[in-house]
Structures are given as C-alpha cells and as structure tokens.
C-alpha positions in Angstrom: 57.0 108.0 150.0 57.6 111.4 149.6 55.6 114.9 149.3 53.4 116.4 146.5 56.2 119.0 145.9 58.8 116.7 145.7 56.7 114.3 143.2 55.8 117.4 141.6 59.2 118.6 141.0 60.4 115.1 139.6 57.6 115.1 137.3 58.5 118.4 135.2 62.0 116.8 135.6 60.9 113.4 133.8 58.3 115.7 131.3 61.8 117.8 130.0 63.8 114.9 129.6 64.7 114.4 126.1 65.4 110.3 126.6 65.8 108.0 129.7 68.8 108.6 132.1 70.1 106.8 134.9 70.4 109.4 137.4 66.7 110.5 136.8 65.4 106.9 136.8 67.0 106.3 140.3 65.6 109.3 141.9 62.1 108.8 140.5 62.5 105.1 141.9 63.6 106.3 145.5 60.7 108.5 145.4 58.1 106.2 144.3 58.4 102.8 145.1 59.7 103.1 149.4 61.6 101.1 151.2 62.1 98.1 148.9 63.9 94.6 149.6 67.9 94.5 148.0 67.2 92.3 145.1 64.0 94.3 143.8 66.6 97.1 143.9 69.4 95.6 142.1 66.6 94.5 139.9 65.8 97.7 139.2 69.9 99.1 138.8 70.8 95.5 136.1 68.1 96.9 134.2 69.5 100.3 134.3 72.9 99.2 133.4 71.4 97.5 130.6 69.4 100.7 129.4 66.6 98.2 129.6 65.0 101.7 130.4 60.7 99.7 130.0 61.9 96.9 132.3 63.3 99.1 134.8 60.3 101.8 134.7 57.8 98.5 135.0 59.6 97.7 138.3 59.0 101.0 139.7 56.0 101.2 138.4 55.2 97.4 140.9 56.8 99.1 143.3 54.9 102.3 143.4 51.6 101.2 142.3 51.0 97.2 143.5 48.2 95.5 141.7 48.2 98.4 138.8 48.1 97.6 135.3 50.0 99.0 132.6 48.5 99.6 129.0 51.0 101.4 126.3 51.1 102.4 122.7 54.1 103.5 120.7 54.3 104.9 117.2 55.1 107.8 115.5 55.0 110.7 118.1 55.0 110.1 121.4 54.4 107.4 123.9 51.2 106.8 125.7 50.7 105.0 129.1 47.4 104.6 131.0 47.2 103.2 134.3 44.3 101.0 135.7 43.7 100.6 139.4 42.9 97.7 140.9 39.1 97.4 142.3 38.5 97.1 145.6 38.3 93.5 145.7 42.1 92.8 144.4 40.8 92.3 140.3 42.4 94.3 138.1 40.3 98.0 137.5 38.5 98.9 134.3 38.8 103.2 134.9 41.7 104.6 133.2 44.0 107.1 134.4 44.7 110.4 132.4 47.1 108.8 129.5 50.6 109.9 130.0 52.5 110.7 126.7 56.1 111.1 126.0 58.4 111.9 123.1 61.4 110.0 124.7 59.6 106.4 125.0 57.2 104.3 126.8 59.6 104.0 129.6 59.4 107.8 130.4 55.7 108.5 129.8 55.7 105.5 132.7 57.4 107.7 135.0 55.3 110.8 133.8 52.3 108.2 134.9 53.2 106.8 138.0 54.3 110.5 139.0 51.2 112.1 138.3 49.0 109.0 140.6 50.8 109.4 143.5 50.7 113.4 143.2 46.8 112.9 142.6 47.0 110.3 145.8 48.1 113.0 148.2 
C-alpha cells in the first residue's frame, strides 16, 4: 500500500477527472490493490483496453478492499457508490460508507470510494 498523502493526492486527481483514463486508472490500481498475481493484473489492463472502465474499477476495488461490497446508482447527475465492510465474522457488513459521487461515471466515483477507505484506514 501506500501513504495517506499519496492516496490523498490520487483522490483530488480521480475527483477532477472529467471521464475515466487509463493512465489515472493504473496508478490508482498500483496504489490500491498491492502486490497482485500477473493475471489479476492483465485482468485489470484487457478491461482498460476495452474502456470497460466499471469492470476494471470493480477489480481494483477486490483488490483493494477483499470481502467489500459495492452498491451503485446512476441517473441524471452524478454517480453514487457506497461501500459495505465485511463484519467481523467474513458476512457481508450492513454500515455504509460515506457515498462517493461522480459526474464522470460509476467507475470513477468507485475510485473516489475505495480512495477515501483506505485514506480513512491509515
């Protein structure tokens, strides 16, 4: 993993970003998710190439976050993501995170998510 600064600093990074972008993605992955086994990672870079920019933020977000569950909503406006730990016993958690929103996608108000938990984390 990395520090709070450096989480920090990728966060205001995914938060300006008017739409998904591969560079971004792949840094916030790096960041996030550690040391990873090669096919999770060319997982993660076939989904890139395909702009399959949900599928690729819901690997990092596996990575990142094991055993957290992902809720969205889309519509007009922006994105929303909440994230729900897991209890302590390994079943899924019922307390929400903070919702994430974004004007460029679910994929990116993901990132803005998963960012934010680890930075709370530290």
């Amino acid at each position: 993993m990395t520090d709070t600064a450096r989480l920090n600093s990728l966060l205001e990074r995914v938060a300006d970003a008017a739409a998904p972008e591969r560079g971004l993605f792949a840094e916030v992955f790096f960041a996030c998710a550690g040391k990873q086994h090669p096919d999770i990672k060319a997982h993660f870079a076939m989904r890139m190439d395909e702009q399959a920019w949900t599928e690729a933020a819901l690997i990092l977000t596996a990575c990142a976050l094991p055993g957290w569950r992902v809720q969205t909503n889309s519509g007009r406006g922006s994105a929303k993501v909440i994230l729900l730990a897991p209890e302590a016993n390994g079943s899924p958690g019922s307390v929400p995170s903070e919702p994430a929103h974004h004007l460029g996608g679910i994929a990116l108000a993901m990132l803005v998510a998963v960012l934010r938990e680890l930075s709370s984390q530290r």
